[in-house]
C-alpha positions as CSV (number, residue, x, y, z in Angstrom):
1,X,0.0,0.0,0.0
2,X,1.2,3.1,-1.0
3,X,1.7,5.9,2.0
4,X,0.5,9.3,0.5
5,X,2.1,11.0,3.4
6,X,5.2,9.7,4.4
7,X,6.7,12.8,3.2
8,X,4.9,14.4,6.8
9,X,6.2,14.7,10.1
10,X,4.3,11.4,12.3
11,X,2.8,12.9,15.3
12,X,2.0,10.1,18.7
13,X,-1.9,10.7,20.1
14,X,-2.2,8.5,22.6
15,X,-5.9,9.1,22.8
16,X,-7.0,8.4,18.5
17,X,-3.8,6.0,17.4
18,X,-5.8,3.2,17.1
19,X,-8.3,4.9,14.7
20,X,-6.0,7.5,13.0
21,X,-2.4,8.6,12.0
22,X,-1.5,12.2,13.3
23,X,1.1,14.4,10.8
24,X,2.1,18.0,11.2
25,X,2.2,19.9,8.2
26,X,4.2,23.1,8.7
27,X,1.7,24.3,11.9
28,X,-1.1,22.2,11.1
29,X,-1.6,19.1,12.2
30,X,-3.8,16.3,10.0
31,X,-5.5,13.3,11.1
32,X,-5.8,10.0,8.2
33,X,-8.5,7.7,9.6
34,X,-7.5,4.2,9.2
35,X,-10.6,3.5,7.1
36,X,-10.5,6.8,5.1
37,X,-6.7,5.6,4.0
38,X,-7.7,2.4,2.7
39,X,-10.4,3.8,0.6
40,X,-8.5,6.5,-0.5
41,X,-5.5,4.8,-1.9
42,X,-7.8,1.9,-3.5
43,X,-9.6,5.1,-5.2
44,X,-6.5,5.7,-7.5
45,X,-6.8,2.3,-8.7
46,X,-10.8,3.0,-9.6
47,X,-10.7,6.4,-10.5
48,X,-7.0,7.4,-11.5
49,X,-7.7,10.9,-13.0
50,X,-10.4,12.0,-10.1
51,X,-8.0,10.5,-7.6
52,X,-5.1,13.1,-8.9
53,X,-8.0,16.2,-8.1
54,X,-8.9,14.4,-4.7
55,X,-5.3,14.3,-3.7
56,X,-4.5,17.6,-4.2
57,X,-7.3,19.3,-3.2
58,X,-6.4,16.9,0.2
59,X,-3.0,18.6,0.3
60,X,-4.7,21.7,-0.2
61,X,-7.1,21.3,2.8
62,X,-3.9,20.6,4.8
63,X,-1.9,23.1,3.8
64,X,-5.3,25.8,4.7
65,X,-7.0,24.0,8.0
66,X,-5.3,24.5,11.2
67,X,-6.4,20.8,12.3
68,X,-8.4,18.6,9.9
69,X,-9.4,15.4,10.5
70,X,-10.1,13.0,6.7
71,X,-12.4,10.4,8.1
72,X,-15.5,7.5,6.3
73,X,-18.2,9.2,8.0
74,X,-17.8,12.8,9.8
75,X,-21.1,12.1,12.3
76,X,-19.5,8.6,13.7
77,X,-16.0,9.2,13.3
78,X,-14.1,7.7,16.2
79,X,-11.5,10.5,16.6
80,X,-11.7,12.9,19.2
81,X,-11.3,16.6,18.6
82,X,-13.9,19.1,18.5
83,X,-12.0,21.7,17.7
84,X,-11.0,20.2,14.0
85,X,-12.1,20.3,10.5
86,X,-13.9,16.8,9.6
87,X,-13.4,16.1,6.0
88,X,-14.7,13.1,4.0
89,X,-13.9,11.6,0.7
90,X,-17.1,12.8,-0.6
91,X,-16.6,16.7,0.3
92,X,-13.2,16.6,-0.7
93,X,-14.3,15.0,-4.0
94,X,-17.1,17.4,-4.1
95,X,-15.1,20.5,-4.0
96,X,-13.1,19.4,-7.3
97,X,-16.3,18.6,-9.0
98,X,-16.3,15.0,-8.7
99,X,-18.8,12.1,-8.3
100,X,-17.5,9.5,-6.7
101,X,-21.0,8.5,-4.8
102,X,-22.4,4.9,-4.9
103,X,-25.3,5.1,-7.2
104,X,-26.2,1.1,-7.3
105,X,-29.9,0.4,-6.7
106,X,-28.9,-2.7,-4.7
107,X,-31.1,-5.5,-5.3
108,X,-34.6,-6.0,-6.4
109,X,-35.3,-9.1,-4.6
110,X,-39.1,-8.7,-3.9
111,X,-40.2,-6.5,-6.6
């Protein structure tokens, strides 16, 4: 698996390690949830050209946000700081004009 942000300084939280990685950016400091990672690096396998606008407008979010936090769902996320930014694929993608929503119907067992 590829590590998009090696290239960042690893921060230690005690308190969200288990859920998230913790970089420093300059003076801001970034949360990756552990699930938000694993969909976002299988996204540039899907999706190569959207994942390029994703990724950077990531970067960008970091580079702008005091504290952000990238998290799967920003109403159940498991890390622990109010005072953040909570970011998901979806806004990010949104923000560059992307769809990267689930549109299947599911199944139509019943009908």
């Amino acid at each position: 698996m590829h590590n998009y942000f090696s290239k960042f300084e690893t921060l230690i939280d005690l308190q969200n390690s288990k859920y998230a990685q913790a970089y420093r950016y300059k003076n801001n400091t970034f949360y990756i949830e552990n699930n938000f990672n694993e969909v976002f690096t299988r996204l540039e396998k899907i999706l190569p050209e959207e994942f390029e606008l994703i990724k950077k407008e990531l970067f960008n979010q970091i580079e702008k946000n005091k504290l952000v936090v990238f998290c799967i769902n920003e109403e159940y996320t498991p890390i622990y700081r109010p005072d953040a930014i909570f970011l998901t694929l979806i806004d990010l993608a949104n923000k560059v004009n992307v769809d990267i929503e689930n549109k299947s119907r599911g199944s139509d067992y019943g009908d």
